[in-house]
VOGU-3710 file (C-alpha; in Angstrom, 3 decimals, decimal comma):
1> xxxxxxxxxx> 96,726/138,412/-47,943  96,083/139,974/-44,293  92,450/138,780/-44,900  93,541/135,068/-46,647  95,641/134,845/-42,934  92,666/135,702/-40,760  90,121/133,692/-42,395  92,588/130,530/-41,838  93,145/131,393/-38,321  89,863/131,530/-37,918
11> xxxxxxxxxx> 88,767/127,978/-39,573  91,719/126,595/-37,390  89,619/127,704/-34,180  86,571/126,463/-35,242  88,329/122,864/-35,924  89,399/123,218/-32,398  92,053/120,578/-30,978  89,381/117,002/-30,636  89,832/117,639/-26,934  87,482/119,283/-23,650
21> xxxxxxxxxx> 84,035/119,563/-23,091  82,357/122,130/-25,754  80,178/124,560/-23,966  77,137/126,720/-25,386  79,585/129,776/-25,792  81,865/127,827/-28,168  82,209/127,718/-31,983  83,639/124,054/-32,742  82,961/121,864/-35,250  84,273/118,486/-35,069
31> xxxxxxxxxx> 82,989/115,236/-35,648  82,152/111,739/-32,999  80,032/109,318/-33,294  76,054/108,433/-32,409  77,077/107,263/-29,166  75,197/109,298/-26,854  71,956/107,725/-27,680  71,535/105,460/-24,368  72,086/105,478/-20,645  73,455/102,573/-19,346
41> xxxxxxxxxx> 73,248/103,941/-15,847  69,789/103,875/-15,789  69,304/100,084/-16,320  70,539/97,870/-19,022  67,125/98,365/-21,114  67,770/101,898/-21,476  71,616/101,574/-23,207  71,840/101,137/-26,828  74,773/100,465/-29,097  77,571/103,397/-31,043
51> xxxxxxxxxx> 76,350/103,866/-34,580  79,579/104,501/-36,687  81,788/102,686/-37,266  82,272/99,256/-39,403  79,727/97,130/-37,617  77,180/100,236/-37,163  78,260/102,177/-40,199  76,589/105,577/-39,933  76,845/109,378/-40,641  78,709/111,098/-37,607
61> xxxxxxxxxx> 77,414/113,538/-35,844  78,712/116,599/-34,236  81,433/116,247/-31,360  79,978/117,446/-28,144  82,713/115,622/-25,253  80,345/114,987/-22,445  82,106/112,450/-20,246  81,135/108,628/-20,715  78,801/107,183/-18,397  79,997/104,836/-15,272
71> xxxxxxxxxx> 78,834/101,059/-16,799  79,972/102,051/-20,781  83,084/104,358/-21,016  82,405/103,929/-24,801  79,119/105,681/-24,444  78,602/109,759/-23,266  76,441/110,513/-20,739  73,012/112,193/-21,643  73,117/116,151/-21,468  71,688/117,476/-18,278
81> xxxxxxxxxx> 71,179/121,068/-16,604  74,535/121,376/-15,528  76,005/120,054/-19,182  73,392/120,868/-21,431  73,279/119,327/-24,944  75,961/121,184/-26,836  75,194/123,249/-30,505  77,930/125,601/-31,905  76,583/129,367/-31,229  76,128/129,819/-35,036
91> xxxxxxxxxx> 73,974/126,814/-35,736  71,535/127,595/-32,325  68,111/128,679/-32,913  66,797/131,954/-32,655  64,831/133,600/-30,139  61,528/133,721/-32,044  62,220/129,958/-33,209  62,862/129,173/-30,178  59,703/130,283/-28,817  58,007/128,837/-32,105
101> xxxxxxxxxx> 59,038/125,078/-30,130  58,240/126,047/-27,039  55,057/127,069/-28,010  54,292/124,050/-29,459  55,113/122,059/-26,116  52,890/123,776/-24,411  49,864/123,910/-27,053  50,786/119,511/-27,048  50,528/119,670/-23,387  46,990/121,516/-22,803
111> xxxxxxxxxx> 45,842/119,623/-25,635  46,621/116,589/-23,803  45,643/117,869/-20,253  42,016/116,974/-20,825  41,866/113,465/-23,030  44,716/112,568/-20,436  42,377/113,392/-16,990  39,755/112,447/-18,875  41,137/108,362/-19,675  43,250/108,502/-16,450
121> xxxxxxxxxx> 40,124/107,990/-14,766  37,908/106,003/-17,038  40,409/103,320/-18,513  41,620/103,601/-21,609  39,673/101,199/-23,687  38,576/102,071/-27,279  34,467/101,057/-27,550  34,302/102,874/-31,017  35,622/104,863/-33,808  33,528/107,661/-31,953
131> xxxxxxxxxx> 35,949/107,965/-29,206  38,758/108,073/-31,643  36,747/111,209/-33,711  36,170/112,820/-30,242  39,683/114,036/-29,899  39,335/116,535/-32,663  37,312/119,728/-32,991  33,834/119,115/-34,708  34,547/121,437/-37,743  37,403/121,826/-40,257
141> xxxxxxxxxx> 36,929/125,086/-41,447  36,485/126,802/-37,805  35,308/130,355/-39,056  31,878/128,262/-39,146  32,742/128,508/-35,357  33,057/131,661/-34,322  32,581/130,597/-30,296  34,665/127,676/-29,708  33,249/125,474/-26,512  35,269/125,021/-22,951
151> xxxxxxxxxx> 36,049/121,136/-24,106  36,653/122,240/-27,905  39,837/124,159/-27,165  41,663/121,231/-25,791  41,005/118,966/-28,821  42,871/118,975/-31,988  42,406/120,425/-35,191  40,808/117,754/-37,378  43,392/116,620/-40,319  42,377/118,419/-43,636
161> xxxxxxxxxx> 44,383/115,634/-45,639  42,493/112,078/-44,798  38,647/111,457/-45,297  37,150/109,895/-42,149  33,602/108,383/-43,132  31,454/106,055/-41,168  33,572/102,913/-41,887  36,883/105,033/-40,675  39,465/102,681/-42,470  41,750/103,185/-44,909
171> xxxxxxxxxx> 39,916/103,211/-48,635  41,804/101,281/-51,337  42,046/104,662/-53,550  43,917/106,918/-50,279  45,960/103,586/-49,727  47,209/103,938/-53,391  47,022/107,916/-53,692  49,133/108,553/-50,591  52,259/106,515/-51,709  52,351/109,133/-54,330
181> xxxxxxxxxx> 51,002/112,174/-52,639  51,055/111,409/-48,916  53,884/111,485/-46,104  56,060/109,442/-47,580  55,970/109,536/-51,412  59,782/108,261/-52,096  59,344/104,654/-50,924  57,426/103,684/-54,141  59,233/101,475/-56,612  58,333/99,630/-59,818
191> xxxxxxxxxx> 58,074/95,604/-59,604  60,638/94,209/-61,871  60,951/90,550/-60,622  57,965/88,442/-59,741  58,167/86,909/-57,463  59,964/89,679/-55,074  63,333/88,188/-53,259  65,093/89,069/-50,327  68,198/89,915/-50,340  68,669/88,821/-46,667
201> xxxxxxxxxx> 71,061/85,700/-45,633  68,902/82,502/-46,161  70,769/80,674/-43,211  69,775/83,638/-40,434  66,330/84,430/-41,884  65,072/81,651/-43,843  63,862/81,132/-47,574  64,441/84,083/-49,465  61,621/83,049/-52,063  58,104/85,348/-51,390
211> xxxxxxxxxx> 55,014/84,081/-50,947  53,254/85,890/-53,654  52,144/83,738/-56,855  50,741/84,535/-59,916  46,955/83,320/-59,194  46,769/85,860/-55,970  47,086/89,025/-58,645  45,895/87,396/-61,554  42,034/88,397/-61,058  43,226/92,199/-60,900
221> xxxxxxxxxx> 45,297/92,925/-63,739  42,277/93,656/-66,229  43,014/90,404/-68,216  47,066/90,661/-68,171  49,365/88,198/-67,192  51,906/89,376/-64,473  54,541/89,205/-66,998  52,806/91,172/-69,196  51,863/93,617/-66,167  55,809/93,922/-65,582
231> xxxxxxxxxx> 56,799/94,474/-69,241  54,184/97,145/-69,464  55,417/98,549/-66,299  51,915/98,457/-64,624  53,238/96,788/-61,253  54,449/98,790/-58,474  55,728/98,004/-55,167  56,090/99,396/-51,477  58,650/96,217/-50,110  59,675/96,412/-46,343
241> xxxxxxxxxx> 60,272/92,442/-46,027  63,934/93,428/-45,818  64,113/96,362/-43,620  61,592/94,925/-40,759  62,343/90,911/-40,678  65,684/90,890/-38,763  63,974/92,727/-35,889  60,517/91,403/-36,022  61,535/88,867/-32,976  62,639/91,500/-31,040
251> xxxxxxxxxx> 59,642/93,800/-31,881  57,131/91,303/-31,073  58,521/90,070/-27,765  57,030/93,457/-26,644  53,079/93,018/-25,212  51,769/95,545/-27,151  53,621/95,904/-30,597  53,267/93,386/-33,388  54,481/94,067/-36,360  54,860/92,080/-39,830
261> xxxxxxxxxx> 57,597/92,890/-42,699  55,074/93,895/-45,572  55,385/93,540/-49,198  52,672/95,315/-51,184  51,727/94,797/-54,711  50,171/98,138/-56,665  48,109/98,176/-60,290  48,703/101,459/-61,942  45,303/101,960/-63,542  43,773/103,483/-66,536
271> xxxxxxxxxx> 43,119/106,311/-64,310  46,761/106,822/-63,750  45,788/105,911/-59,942  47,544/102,808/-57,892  45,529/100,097/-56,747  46,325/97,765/-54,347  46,125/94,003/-55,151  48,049/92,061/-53,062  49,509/92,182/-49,222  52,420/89,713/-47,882
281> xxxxxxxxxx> 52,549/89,561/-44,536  56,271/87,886/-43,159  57,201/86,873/-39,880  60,252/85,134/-38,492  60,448/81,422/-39,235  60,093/80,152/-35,915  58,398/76,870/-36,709  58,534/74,439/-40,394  55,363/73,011/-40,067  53,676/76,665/-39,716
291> xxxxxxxxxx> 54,185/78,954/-42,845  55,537/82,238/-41,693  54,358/84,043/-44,625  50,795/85,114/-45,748  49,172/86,888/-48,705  46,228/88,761/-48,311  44,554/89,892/-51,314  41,560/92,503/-52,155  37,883/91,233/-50,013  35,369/89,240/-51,540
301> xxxxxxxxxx> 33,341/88,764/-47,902  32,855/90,635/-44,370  35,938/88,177/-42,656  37,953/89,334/-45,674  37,233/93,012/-45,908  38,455/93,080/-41,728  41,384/90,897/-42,595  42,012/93,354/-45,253  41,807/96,394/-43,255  44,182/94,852/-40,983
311> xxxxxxxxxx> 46,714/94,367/-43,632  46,804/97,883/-44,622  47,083/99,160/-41,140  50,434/97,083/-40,854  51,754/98,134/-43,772  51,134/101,737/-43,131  52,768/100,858/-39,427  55,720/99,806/-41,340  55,537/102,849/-43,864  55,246/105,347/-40,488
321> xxxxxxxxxx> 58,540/103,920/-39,318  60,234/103,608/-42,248  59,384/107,070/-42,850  60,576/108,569/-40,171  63,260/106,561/-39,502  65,044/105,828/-42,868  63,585/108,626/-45,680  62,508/111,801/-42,598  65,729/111,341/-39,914  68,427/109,297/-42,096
331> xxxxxxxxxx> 68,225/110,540/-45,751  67,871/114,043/-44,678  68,837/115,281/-41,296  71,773/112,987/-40,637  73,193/112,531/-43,511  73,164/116,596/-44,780  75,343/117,234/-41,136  78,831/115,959/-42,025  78,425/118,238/-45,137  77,253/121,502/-42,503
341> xxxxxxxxxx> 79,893/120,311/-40,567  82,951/120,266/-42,868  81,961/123,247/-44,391  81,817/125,052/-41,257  85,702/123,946/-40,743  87,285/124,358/-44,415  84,610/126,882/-45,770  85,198/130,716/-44,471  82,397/132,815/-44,593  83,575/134,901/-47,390
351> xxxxxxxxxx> 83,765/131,575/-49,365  81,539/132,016/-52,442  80,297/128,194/-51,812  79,957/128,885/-47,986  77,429/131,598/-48,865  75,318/129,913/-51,162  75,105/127,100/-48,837  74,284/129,110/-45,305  71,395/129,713/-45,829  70,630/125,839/-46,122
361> xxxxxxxxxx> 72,447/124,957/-43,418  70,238/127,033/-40,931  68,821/125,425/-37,431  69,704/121,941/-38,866  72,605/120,882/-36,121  70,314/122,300/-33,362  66,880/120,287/-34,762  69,510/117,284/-35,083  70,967/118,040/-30,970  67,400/118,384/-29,891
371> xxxxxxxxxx> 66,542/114,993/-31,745  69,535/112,932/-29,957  67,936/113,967/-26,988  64,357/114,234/-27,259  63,401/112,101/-30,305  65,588/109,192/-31,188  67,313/108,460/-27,980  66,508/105,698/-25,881  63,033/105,472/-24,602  62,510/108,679/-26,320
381> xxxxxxxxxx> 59,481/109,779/-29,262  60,094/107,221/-31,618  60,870/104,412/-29,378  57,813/105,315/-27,313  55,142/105,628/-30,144  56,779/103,746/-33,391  56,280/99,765/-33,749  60,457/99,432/-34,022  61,202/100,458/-30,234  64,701/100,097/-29,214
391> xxxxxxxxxx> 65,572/98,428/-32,217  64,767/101,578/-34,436  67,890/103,129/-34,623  69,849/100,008/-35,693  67,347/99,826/-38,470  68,752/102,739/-39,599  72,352/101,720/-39,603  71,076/99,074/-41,491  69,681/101,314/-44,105  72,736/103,412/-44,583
401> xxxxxxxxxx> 74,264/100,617/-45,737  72,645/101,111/-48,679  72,384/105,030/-48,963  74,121/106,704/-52,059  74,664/110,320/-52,225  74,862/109,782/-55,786  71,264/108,788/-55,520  69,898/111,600/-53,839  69,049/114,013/-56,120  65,434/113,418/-57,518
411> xxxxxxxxxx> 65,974/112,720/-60,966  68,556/109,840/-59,693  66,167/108,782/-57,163  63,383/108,273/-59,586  65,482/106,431/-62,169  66,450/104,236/-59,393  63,071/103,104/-58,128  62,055/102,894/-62,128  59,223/105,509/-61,465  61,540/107,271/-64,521
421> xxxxxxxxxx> 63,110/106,573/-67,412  65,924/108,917/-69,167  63,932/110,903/-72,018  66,250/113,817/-73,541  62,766/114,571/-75,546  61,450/115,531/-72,012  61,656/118,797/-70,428  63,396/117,524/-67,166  65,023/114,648/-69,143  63,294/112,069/-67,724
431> xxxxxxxxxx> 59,738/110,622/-68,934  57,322/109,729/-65,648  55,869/106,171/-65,932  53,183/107,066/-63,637  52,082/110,623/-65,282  50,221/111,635/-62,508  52,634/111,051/-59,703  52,354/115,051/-57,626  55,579/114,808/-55,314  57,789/113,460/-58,391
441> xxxxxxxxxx> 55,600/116,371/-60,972  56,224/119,058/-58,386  59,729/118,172/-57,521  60,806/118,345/-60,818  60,010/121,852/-61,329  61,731/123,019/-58,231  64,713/120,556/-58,803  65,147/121,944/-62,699  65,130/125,829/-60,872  67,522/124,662/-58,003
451> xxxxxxxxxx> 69,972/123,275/-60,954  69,926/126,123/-63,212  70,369/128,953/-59,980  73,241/126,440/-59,291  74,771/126,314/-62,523  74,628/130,251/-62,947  76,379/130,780/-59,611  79,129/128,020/-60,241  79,675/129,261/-63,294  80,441/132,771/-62,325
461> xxxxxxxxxx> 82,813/131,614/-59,839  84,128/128,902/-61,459  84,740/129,095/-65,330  86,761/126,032/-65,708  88,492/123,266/-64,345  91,431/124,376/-62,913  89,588/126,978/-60,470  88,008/124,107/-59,109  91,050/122,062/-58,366  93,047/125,384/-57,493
471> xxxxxxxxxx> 90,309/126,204/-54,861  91,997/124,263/-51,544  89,022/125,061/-49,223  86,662/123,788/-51,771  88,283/120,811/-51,558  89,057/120,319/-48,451  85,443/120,465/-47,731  84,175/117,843/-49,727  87,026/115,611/-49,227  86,678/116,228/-45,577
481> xxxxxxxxxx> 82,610/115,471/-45,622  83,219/112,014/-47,443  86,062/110,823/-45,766  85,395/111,483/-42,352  81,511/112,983/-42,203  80,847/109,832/-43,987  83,690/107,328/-43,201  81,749/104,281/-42,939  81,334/104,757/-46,475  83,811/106,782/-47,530
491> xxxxxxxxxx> 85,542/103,682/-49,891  82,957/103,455/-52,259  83,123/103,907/-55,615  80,297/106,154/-56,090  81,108/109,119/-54,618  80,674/111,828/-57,045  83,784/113,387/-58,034  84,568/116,972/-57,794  86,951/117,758/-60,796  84,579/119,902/-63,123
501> xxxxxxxxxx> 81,944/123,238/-62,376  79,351/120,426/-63,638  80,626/118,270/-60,701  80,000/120,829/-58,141  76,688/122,267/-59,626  75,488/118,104/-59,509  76,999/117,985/-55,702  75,946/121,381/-54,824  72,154/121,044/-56,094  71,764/117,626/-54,427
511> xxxxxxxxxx> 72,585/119,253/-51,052  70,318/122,225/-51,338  67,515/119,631/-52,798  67,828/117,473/-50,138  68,063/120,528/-46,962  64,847/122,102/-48,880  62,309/120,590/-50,971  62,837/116,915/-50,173  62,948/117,500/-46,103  59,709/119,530/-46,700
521> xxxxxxxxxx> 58,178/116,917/-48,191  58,877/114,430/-45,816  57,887/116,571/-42,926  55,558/119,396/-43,195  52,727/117,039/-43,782  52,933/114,815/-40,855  49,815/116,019/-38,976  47,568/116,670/-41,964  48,733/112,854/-43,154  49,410/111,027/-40,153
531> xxxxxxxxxx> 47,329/112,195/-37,344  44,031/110,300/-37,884  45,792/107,231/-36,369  43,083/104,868/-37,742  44,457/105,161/-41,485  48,014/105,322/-40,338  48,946/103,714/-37,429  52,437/104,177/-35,751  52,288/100,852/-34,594  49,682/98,078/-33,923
541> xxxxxxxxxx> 49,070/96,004/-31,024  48,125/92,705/-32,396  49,098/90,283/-35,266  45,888/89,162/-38,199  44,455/86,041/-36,780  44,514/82,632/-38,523  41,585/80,227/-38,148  43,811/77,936/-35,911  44,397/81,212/-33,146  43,037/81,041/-30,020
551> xxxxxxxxxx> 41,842/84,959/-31,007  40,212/83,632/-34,480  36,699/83,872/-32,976  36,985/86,913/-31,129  38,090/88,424/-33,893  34,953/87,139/-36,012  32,724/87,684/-33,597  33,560/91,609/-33,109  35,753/92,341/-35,930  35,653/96,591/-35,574
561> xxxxxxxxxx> 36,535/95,888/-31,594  39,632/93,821/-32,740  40,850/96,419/-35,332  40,273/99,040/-32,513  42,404/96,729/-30,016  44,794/96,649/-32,327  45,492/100,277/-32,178  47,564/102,702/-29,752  45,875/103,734/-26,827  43,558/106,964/-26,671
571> xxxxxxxxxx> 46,467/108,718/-24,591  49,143/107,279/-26,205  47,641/108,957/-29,751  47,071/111,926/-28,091  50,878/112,736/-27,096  51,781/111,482/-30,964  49,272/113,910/-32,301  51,018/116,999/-30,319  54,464/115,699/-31,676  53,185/115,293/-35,125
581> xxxxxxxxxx> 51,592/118,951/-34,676  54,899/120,465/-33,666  57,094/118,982/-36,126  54,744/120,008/-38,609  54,460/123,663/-37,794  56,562/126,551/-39,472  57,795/129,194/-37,256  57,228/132,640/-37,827  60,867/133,369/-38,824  60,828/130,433/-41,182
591> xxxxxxxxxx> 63,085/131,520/-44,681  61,628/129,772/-47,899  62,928/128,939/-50,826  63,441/131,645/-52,906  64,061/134,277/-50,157  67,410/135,520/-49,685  67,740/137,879/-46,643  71,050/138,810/-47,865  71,209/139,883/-51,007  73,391/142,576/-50,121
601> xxxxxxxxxx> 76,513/140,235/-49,958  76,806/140,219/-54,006  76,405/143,990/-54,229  79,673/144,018/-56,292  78,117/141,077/-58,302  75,263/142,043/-60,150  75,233/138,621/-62,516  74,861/136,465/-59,220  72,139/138,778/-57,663  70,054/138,933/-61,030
611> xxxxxxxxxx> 69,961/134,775/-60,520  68,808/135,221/-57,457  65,942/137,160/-58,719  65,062/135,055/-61,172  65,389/131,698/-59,041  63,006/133,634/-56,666  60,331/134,897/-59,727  60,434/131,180/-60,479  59,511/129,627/-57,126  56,544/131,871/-57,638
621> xxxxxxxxxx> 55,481/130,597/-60,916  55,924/126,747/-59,585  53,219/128,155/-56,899  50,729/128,755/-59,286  51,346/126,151/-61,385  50,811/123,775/-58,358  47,412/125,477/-57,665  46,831/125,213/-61,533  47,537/121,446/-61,367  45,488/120,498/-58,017
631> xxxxxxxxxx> 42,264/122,196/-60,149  42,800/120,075/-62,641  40,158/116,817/-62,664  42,272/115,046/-65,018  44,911/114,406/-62,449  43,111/112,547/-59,826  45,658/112,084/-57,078  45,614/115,911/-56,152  41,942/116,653/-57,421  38,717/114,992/-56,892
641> xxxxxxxxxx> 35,842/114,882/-54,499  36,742/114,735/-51,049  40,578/114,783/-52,278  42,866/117,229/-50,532  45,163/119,349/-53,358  48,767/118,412/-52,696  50,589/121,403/-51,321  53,599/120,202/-49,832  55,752/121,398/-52,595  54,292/124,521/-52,665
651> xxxxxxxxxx> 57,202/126,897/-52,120  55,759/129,453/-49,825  53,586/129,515/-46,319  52,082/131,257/-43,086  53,805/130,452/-39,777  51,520/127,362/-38,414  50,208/123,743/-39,791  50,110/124,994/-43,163  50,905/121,376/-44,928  53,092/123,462/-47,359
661> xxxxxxxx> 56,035/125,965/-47,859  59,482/124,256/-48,065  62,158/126,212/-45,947  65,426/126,619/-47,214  66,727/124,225/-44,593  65,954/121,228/-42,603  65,274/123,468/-39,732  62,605/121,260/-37,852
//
């Protein structure tokens, strides 16, 4: 009893009163909104509105009290040296993650230092794919190197994920392959209605009805119909009309970012690879007479292979910021903190749930601070080198509109895009529709090993129903996380409930699913995949031109020096290759999945320590099996000439750009 009284006094401190400005020494948890974002009192370009709330819905964030700003007393002022950006004492990084980040800073700025002197003084105009390929080192493997030149050491490591030939464009086959095996593998969905509608509101946005027919795919489905194509399930999909066309006009008022809402059109082959067939290109409907929608299909000339190329740029532009703004920021980083951040207030540390859970809570309310002020705050990374500028955040709220927890475990999230069906005869109980499909193949084995470690330690704990709904912190937490972590949403109807140990193993192995092996996914392979800015651009500078534009001849004329106009700046993809190197890069303390540093807190529980063990012995067998499967030529989005394995999944990894190891939290 003496201990039951102390661990509620101390939950009742950490709640604190809702009140003050919280200070680095502090250990309060308590909850505000994303209003700290902008800075009105810099300008009126630089303020940005509250997400949370029922016009913004959004995840909320933790409470920090700075004091509003002079113009907006809704909004809190920025953190500065004298208030600096508040992170309860628990949740702060370490010292040797700490210098992990600042190391990385200052490896981003020397590799800068020289490319930035260097184009200060000449201009910045790109004459070639040649000054693009001069940024990087000469050799991949640099033990060929053993004496690295002067100008070598301030140039990047060459990606080891995307083959740059002479052409230095996207290829049809790494367009395909990297929806499945790239950066953003979870944006994929299968085409069940030809032709695609939006969903939007006809009367703000225009005709809902695509522009995509029949005789623009029929050529390229090997003699099918597209209704035959469908009901065989051979059509796939990557769709951003809806998330980019209510902020297109305010995108492309900017000089230099254009942007289209894309809608691409995939084959699944005999090959088991995707091949794209069709590109629609959207823009706002500004004028009747002038369609504002386009499809551009596979090339059969030179005009139409450039035209091409410049299709798949934008929709890898809109991929990159739907990416990391939706699947890398939303789905993972803010929506897991209400859940660290309830559990921190109703969950004491001797809590049985609370220790499963720490160790996938780790760094992630610091990396989410440190984001609010560095990364998605007004004029900050993303606005400064994504096509979606100040509008990105909004684009968000948008998307969480839409966001199900009940959908976020990866046999759910498959089902839902119809990359799965439910197959009891299967050993994860799904059956893949594309076989060869490596993030949903690998994710499967470490989601069926998270679920069973889950289920053994639930069911040790909790034998039946009643110890669930006689456990009041238990339930305090999750009721707490839904109904105010996530109160924008906290009326829907599919919110999991939590009445059974099968209801918390489901809600318990979604959250440790989503901290580890879907965050790694998303994140630890943003250099390798994204920082040959040629094959996926952030953003690009200039729309396709039709034959009526004023730019229609340049663009014939010189059609490489349009797609290179059409690209960030030299310096400008310098300073996004030292981000993407940093947020890809594992720090030397970095705790995988499968390591437990302490074990020692079951010693009177041998049953939950032998799990342990054998959730560990089986993230090494999913290792090997992942090396197995990248050997294996049948499967020809992981193996293949000139076809980087797919490691991201792979469980373990050095410190560094390793393009694999999945942490057991979101901790970068």
């Amino acid at each position: 009893m003496g201990l039951r009284e102390l661990r509620e006094k101390e939950l009742r401190e950490m709640r604190g009163n809702g009140e003050g400005v919280s200070v680095l020494s502090d250990r309060i948890y308590d909850y505000d909104v994303y209003n700290d974002l902008g800075n009105p009192d810099k300008g009126l370009e630089f303020a940005r509105p509250d997400l949370g709330g029922q016009r913004r819905p959004y995840p909320r964030r933790c409470r920090t009290g700075r004091p509003s700003t002079n113009l907006d007393p809704k909004s809190e002022s920025p953190a500065n040296e004298m208030m600096p950006m508040y992170v309860p004492r628990d949740e702060a990084f370490s010292d040797g993650k700490r210098r992990t980040v600042d190391a990385g800073s200052r490896k981003g700025m020397m590799n800068n230092l020289f490319p930035f002197f260097k184009h200060s003084i000449e201009g910045d105009p790109i004459n070639s794919f040649a000054d693009i390929n001069n940024l990087y080192k000469e050799s991949r493997n640099r033990s060929n190197f053993p004496v690295e030149s002067t100008a070598d050491a301030f140039k990047f490591d060459p990606p080891n994920i995307v083959s740059r030939e002479a052409s230095c464009c996207l290829r049809d086959d790494e367009f395909g392959r990297f929806t499945l095996a790239g950066m953003n593998p979870i944006s994929i969905e299968r085409l069940k209605v030809f032709p695609p509608v939006s969903k939007l509101d006809p009367s703000i946005y225009g005709p809902t009805q695509s522009a995509l027919r029949e005789e623009h795919l029929i050529s390229h489905l090997d003699g099918m119909s597209v209704q035959q194509a469908i009901e065989k399930k051979k059509l796939f999909t990557l769709d951003y009309h809806d998330v980019f066309l209510p902020f297109l006009s305010s995108i492309n008022a900017h000089p230099n970012r254009k942007a289209y809402a894309t809608r691409t059109i995939f084959l699944l082959t005999q090959f088991g690879t995707l091949k794209p067939i069709a590109i629609e290109l959207s823009l706002p409907s500004m004028n009747p007479f002038k369609p504002s929608k386009q499809v551009i299909t596979p090339p059969v000339d030179a005009t139409s292979n450039w035209q091409w190329q410049l299709a798949k740029a934008h929709v890898c532009s809109n991929d990159s910021g739907a990416h990391e703004l939706i699947q890398h920021w939303l789905r993972t980083h803010a929506c897991m903190e209400p859940f660290i951040i309830a559990a921190r207030r109703h969950l004491s540390v001797m809590h049985p749930i609370h220790k499963l859970l720490h160790p996938h809570m780790r760094y992630t309310m610091d990396i989410n601070a440190r984001a609010r002020e560095l990364l998605i705050n007004a004029d900050g990374i993303i606005e400064s080198f994504f096509s979606t500028k100040e509008c990105s955040m909004e684009i968000t709220s948008l998307a969480y509109k839409n966001w199900r927890f009940d959908m976020e475990s990866l046999p759910a999230d498959l089902i839902r895009r119809g990359i799965a069906e439910q197959d009891p005869t299967e050993p994860h109980g799904i059956k893949l529709l594309i076989e060869d499909y490596p993030y949903a193949n690998d994710g499967l084995l470490i989601w069926s090993a998270i679920e069973r470690l889950v289920k053994d330690y639930v069911n040790h704990y909790y034998p039946d129903s009643n110890s669930i709904r006689s456990d009041s912190e238990l339930n305090t937490w999750y009721y707490e996380s839904i109904n105010v972590g996530h109160a924008d949403l906290r009326h829907e109807t599919w919110w999991p409930k939590l009445s059974t140990p099968d209801d918390l193993v489901s809600i318990l192995a979604t959250l440790i699913w989503i901290s580890s092996a879907k965050h790694a996914a998303l994140n630890f392979g943003q250099y390798h995949y994204g920082g040959y800015v040629p094959v996926r651009p952030p953003y690009m500078r200039r729309l396709i031109p039709n034959e009526d534009d004023p730019e229609y001849s340049n663009f014939v004329s010189d059609p490489e020096g349009y797609f290179l106009s059409s690209l960030p700046s030299l310096k400008e993809m310098t300073s996004l290759l030292s981000v993407l190197d940093m947020l890809s890069t594992h720090s030397d303390d970095e705790e995988y999945l499968g390591d437990r540093k302490e074990l020692s807190t079951w010693r009177g529980n041998p049953e939950i320590i032998e799990a342990f063990y054998r959730f560990s012995t089986e993230m090494k067998a999913i290792e090997k099996e992942i090396d197995r499967r990248n050997s294996d030529p049948k499967l020809r989005n992981r193996c293949g000439a000139g076809v980087s394995p797919y490691q991201l999944l792979v469980p373990f990894s050095g410190p560094g750009v390793s393009c694999r190891g999945v942490p057991n939290s979101i901790s970068i």
